[in-house]
N, C-alpha and C positions, 0 to 999 in steps of 0.2 A: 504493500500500500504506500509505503514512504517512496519509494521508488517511482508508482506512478504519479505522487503526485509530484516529484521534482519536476517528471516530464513535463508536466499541464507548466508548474511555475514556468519553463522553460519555453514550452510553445507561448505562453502570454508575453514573457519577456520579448520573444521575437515577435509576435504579433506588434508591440509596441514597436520596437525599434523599427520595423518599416513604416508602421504611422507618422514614424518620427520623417521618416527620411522623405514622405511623400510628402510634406507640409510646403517644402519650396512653393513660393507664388500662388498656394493653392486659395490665397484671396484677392488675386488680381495683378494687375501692369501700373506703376504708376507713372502719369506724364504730369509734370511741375503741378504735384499737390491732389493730380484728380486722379481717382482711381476708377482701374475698367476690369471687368471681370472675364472677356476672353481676349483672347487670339489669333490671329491667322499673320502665319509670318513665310517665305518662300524662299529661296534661296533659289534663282533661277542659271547663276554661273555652273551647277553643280549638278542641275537638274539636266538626266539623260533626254527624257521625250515628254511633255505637256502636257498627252493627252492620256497619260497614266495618275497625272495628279489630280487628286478629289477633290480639290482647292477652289479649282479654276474649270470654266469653260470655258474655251475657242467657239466660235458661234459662227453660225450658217444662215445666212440671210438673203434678202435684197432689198433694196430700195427704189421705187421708179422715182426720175427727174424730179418731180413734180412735187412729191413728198419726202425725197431729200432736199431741196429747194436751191436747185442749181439749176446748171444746163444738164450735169450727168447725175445718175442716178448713184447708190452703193452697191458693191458686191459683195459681202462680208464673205469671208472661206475659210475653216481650218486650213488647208495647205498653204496660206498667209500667216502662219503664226508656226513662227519656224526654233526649235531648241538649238540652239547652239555650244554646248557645254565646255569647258573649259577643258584642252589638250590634256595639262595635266590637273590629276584630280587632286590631288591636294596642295597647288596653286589659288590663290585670289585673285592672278590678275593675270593678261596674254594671251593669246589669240584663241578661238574656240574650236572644234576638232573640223567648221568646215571652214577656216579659215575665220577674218574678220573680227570684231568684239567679241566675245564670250558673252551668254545672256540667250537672253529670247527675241528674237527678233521681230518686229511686227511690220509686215510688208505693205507698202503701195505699189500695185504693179505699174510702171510707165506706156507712156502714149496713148493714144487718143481710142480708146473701146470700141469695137467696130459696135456691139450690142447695148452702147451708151452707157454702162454700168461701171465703173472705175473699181475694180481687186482692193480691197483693202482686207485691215487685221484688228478684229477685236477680241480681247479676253474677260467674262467677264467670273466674278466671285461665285462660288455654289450658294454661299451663304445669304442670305436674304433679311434676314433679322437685325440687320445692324443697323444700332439705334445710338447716336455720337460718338466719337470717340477719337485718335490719335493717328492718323495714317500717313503713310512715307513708301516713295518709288525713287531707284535708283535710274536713270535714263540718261543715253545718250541721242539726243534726238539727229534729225537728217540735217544735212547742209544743203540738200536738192531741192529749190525751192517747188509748191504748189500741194503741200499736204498739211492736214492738221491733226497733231500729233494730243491726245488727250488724257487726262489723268481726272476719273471723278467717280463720285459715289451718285446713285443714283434712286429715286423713288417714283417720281412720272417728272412731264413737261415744264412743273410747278414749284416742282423741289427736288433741285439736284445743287451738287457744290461740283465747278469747274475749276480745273486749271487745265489749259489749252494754249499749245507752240503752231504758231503759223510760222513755218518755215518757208516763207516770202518775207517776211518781216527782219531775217535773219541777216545781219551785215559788222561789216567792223563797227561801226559805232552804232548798231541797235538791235539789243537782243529783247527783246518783252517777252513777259511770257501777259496771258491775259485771265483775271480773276473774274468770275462768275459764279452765282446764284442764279439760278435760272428762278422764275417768280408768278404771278399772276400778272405784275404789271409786266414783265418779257414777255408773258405770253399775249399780254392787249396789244404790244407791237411788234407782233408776229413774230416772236422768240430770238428780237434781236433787244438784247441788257444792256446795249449801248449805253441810252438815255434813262438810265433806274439806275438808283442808289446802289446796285449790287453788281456793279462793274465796274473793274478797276485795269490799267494796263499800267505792269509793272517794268522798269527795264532794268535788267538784269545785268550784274556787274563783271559778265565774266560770256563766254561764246558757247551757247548748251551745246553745238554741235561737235564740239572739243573736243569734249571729255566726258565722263559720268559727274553726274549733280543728280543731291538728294533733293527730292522737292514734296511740299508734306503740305497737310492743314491739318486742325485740329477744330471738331464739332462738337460744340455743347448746347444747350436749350437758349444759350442767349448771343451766340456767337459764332463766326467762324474765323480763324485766323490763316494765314498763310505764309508758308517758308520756302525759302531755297537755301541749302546747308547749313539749317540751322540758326537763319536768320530768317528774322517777323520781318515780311513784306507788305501787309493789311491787315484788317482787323474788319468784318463788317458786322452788324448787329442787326438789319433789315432785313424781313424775309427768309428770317433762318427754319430750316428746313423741322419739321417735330415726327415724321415717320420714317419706321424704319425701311431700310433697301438696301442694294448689293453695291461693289466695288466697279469699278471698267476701267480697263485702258484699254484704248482706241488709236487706230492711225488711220487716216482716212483721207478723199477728197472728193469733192462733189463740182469741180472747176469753179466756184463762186468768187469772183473775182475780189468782192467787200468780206471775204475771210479764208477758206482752203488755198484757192484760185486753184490751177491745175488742168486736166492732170497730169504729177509730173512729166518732163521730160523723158527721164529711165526710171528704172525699178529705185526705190527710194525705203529704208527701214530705219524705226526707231530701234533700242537693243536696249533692253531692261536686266539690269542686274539683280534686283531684289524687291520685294514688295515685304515691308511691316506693318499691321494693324492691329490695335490694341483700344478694344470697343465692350460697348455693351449691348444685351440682347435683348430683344421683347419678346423672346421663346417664352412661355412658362417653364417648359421643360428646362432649358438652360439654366434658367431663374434658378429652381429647386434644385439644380445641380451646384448651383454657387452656393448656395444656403446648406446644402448637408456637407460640403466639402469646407469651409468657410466655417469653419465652431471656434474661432480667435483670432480674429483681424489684429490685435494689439501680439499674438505670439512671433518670435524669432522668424524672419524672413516666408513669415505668410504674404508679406505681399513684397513685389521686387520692381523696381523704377529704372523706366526703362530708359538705356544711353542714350544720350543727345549726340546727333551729327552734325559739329560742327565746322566740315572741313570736307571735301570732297571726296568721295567714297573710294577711289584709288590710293588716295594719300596712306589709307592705311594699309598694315600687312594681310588685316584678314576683316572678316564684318561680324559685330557681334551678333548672334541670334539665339533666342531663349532656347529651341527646338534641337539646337548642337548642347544644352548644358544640363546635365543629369541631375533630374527630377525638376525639373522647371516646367512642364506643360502637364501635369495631374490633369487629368480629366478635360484636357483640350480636345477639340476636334482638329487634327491636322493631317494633313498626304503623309506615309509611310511613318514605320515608327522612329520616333525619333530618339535621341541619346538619352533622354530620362527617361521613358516607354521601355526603351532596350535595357538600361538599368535597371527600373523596376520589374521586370520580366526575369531578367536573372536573379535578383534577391530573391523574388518569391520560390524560384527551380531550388535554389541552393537552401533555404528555407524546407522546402518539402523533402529534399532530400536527406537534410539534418534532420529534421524528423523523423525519416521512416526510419534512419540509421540508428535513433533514441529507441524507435520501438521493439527493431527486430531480435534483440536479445529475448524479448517477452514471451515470443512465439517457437524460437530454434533453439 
């Protein structure tokens, strides 16, 4: 009897100590004071093929002229949303295995569509729930001018948060990128934010077509702000969006001469090295998953705040992501298991296997 209950002591004790070890972040992401209870983070330099990741969708569409509001219509295509993954795999930085950036490439095909429809690439999030929160893309956009390269969250016509590269606009002395709220009043003038308090055009200190630049905003119930490496380029407080919706990046062009213009000349791609999102959900389900994992916001590294990038994303040796650091994504939804998932997987093996080794003397 004393024997078997040292077992039990024994199984609790370890019972405990993986409690212990799965607490990392298990009450959220913090971004300067606000906390978010999920995740969705991607690592695209590293990423073999796209359309293996549960992340993200590549989408198949079309658009006729009319209602994409050009001369030419869109053609959205997975075979436009191209992996490129980095030669060597445990590099950060140097050309991808088909040549060119490393990243995911998002293509505009060039010259003039004989079936008026312009190739383009868009990827959009699985996730749909997401309800404010922190997000950052790593991009090198085109230098070919006549596409419009996009980064936004999306809910309909009414309430979306833009940031969009018109690569016409791109020259030695003028790089903008252009801040948008899409609104009711965008949509009274025919979803041009030109003339509404929720557009803004930023010029940017440095040539996006360069290099990689992280470019981010941040949504909460009374604001949306906007970055490029880590530097506040706006703030707007109009029109700020209250329902939840998914993520998109887009490269596109519809020949519009007052925004895409196009289309390009040649084959034209932006190349994404990473996408970070650190949100909250209007699931219930989610909700109740924060709440029974979440029993002491105030305990030891229950919640973890996440790096600022303040510096161009090649500057560094490598990019930090929660997803690479064991036990930091407890009960995330994310593609593939990742370094905590892998860790907790084997505590638990090694765990069952100390135990049956505790039991088998009982029986033999």
């Amino acid at each position: 009897m004393t024997s078997l209950f040292a077992i039990f002591v024994v199984f609790a004790t370890l019972l405990a100590a993986i409690a212990v070890v799965e607490a990392n972040c298990e009450c959220g992401y913090s971004v300067s004071s606000t906390l978010y209870t999920e995740l969705l983070e991607t690592d695209f330099l590293h990423l073999p093929n796209i359309t293996i990741d549960t992340d993200w969708a590549p989408q198949n569409y079309t658009v006729k002229p009319e209602a994409a509001r050009g001369p030419y219509g869109k053609n959205a295509s997975i075979r436009n949303v191209v992996s490129n993954p980095l030669q060597n795999k445990n590099a950060w930085t140097g050309d991808g295995l088909s040549g060119r950036d490393a990243g995911l490439q998002l293509w505009v095909r060039g010259g003039v569509p004989q079936n008026g429809l312009i190739p383009m690439a868009e990827l959009a999030s699985a996730r749909a729930d997401i309800l404010y929160g922190s997000f950052r893309v790593a991009m090198k956009l085109t230098s070919i001018p006549g596409t419009c390269a996009a980064f936004f969250w999306y809910y309909n016509d009414t309430q979306e948060i833009d940031m969009e590269f018109l690569s016409q606009e791109f020259n030695g002395a003028s790089n903008p990128v252009n801040l948008v709220l899409q609104s009711p009043a965008s949509a009274e003038a025919g979803f041009n934010a030109a003339n509404t308090s929720t557009f803004a055009v930023y010029p940017l200190p440095f040539a996006p077509e360069a290099e990689f630049h992280e470019y981010r905003f941040d949504w909460s119930p009374t604001e949306v702000s906007f970055f490029a490496d880590g530097k506040l380029l706006r703030t707007m407080t109009d029109a700020v969006p209250s329902s939840p919706g998914h993520i998109t990046l887009s490269h596109w062009s519809n020949g519009n001469t007052g925004w895409s213009a196009g289309p390009p000349a040649t084959d034209a791609a932006v190349t994404v090295e990473y996408f970070k999102g650190y949100f909250n959900s209007s699931s219930p389900e989610r909700q109740r998953d924060w709440a029974l994992r979440c029993t002491d916001i105030s305990a030891p590294n229950a919640t973890c705040a996440v790096p600022e990038m303040t510096v161009p994303p090649d500057s560094n040796s490598s990019t930090y992501f929660f997803i690479n650091q064991a036990n930091s994504t407890v009960n995330q939804t994310v593609y593939n298991p990742s370094a905590s998932q892998a860790t907790m997987a084997l505590q638990i093996w090694m765990f069952r296997i100390l135990f049956v080794q505790l039991l088998l003397p009982f029986f033999f």
